[in-house]
C-alpha positions in Angstrom: -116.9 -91.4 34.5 -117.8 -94.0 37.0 -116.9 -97.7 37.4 -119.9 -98.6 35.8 -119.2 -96.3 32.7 -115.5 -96.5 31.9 -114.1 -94.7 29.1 -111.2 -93.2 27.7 -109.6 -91.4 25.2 -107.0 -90.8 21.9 -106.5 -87.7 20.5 -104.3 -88.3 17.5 -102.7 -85.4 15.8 -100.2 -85.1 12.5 -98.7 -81.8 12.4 -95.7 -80.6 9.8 -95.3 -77.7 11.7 -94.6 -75.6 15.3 -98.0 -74.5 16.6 -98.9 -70.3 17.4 -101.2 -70.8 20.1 -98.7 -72.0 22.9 -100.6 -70.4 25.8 -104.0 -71.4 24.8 -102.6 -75.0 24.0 -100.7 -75.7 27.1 -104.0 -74.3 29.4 -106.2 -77.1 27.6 -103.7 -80.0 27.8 -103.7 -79.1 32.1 -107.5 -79.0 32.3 -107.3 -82.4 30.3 -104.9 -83.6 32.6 -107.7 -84.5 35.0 -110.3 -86.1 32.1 -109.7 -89.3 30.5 -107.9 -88.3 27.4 -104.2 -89.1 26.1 -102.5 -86.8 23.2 -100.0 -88.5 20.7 -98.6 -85.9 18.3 -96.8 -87.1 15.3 -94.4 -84.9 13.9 -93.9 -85.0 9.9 -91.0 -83.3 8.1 -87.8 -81.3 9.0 -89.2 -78.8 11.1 -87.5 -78.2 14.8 -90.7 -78.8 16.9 -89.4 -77.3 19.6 -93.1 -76.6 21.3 -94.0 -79.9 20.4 -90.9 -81.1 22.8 -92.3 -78.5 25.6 -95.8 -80.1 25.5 -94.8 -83.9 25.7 -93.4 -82.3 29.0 -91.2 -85.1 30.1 -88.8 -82.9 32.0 -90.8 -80.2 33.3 -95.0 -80.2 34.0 -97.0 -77.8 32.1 -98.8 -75.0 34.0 -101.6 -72.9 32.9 -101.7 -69.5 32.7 -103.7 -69.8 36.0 -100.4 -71.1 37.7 -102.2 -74.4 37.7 -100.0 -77.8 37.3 -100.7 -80.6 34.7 -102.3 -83.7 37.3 -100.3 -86.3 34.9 -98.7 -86.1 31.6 -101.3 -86.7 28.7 -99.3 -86.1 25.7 -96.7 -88.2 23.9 -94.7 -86.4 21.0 -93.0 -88.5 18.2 -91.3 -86.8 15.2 -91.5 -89.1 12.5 -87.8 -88.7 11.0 -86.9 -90.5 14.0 -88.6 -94.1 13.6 -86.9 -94.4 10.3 -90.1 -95.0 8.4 -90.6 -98.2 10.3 -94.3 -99.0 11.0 -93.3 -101.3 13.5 -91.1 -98.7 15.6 -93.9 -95.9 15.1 -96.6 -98.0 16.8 -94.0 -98.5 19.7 -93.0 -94.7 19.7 -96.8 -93.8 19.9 -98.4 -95.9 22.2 -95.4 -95.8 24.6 -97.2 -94.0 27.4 -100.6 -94.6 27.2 -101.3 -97.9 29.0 -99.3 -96.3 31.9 -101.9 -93.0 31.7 -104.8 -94.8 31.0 -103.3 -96.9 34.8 -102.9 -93.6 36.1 -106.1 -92.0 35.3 -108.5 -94.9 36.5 -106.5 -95.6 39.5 -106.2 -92.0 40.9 -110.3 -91.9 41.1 -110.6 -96.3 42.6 -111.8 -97.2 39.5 -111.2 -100.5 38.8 -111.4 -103.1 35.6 -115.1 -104.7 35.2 -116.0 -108.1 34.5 -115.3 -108.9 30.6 -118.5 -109.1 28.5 -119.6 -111.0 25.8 -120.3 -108.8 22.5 -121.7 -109.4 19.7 -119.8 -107.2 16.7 -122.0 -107.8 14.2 -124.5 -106.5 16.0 -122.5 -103.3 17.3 -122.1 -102.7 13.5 -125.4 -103.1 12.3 -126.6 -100.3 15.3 -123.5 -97.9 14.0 -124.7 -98.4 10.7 -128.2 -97.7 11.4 -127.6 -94.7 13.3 -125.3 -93.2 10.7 -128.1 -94.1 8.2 -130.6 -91.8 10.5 -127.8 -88.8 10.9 -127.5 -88.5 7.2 -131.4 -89.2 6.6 -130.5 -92.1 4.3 -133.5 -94.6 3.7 -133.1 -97.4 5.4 -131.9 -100.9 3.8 -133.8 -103.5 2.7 -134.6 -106.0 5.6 -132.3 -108.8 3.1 -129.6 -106.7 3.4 -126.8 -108.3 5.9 -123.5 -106.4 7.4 -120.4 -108.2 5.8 -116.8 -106.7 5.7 -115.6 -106.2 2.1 -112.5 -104.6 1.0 -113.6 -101.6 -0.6 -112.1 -100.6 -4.6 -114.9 -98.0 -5.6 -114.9 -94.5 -6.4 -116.2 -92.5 -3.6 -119.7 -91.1 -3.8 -122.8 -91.6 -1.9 -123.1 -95.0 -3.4 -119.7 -96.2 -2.9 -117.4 -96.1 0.4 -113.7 -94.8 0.0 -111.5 -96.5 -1.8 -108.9 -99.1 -0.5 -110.9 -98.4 3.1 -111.6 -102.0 4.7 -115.5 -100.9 5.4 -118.5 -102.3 7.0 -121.8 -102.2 4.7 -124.9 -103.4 3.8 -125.2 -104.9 -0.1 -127.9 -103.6 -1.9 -128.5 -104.9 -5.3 -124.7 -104.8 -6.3 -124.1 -101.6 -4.7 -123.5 -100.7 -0.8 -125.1 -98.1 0.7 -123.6 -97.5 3.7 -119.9 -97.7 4.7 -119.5 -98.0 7.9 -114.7 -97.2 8.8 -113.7 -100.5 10.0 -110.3 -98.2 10.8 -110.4 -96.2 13.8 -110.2 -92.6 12.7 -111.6 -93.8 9.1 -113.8 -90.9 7.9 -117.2 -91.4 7.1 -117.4 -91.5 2.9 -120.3 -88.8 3.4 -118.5 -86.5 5.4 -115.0 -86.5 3.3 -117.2 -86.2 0.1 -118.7 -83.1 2.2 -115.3 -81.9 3.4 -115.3 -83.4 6.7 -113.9 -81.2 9.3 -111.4 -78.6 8.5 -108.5 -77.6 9.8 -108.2 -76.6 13.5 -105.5 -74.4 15.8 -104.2 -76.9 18.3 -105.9 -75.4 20.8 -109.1 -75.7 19.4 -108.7 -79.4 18.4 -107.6 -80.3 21.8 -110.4 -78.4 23.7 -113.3 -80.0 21.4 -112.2 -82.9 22.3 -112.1 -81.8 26.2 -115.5 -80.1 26.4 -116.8 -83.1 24.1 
């Protein structure tokens, strides 16, 4: 992290449930108290979420099991029952905090905004595209083929991108080859038909995303 190289950040998380690893979970959310990372939990269903509560640690700061203190609070809890199934208020709930950590983070190490730069999307997509293509050793697409968005309505299978998914691809003869998630968080249609990533303690999840 530099001035030159600024980044930061999301970790979203649905849980319907209170989480067993406590310890191990608070000890990653310090140590990613000093990285540039923000964690919004969402909370589904009836369940107390008491932990939940603990780690959005609005009263008190979390402290490792080394007796170490959070540097600044990274993690925003929202239990869904409470927005009233209002799209509008959830957005609000979650992103509450995280232009004043994302203020936080860069200002604590002088790190300033840059310039703004002109870029060209179409571009950025057709380079996402092609390197996804090369990860999943998918031929490349015909040099006529162009990147155009597209509202996908096809099965999903390795000729078709997930369905009701606004996608990125590249039309080949009637059929698109590559989907590349216009939504942040979207899946890849290769990995969900694979599985994608399973399931993950809390701890785990938040610690990947740390040491990544």
């Amino acid at each position: 992290m530099s001035q030159a190289n600024q980044q930061y950040y999301i970790l979203l998380i649905l849980t319907d449930g209170e989480i067993h690893d406590m310890r191990d979970t608070v000890d990653w959310i310090v140590q990613g108290s000093k990285v540039p990372l923000s964690i919004v939990i969402v909370g589904l269903g009836n369940d107390s979420f008491t932990n939940m509560v603990k780690l959005d640690a609005d009263d008190e700061p979390l402290i490792d099991s080394h007796g170490r203190r959070m540097e600044r609070d990274i993690v925003q809890f929202v239990p869904y029952r409470d927005v009233g199934n209002s799209p509008t208020r959830l957005a609000r709930e979650v992103l509450d905090e995280i232009p004043r950590e994302i203020v936080n983070f860069f200002v604590s190490r002088s790190i300033f905004p840059n310039p703004p730069q002109q870029v060209d999307v179409n571009e950025l997509m057709r380079q996402y595209s092609m390197q996804n293509r090369e990860q999943q050793g998918i031929a490349p697409a015909p040099p006529q083929g162009v990147p155009f968005p597209r509202q996908a309505t096809g099965p999903m299978n390795p000729g078709a991108p997930l369905s009701g998914a606004p996608m990125m691809g590249l039309q080949r003869q009637g059929t698109y080859e590559v989907g590349v998630p216009m939504v942040p968080g979207q899946m890849d249609p290769y990995r969900a038909q694979q599985g994608g990533p399973g399931p993950s303690p809390f701890a785990n999840m938040i610690g990947q995303h740390i040491v990544n």
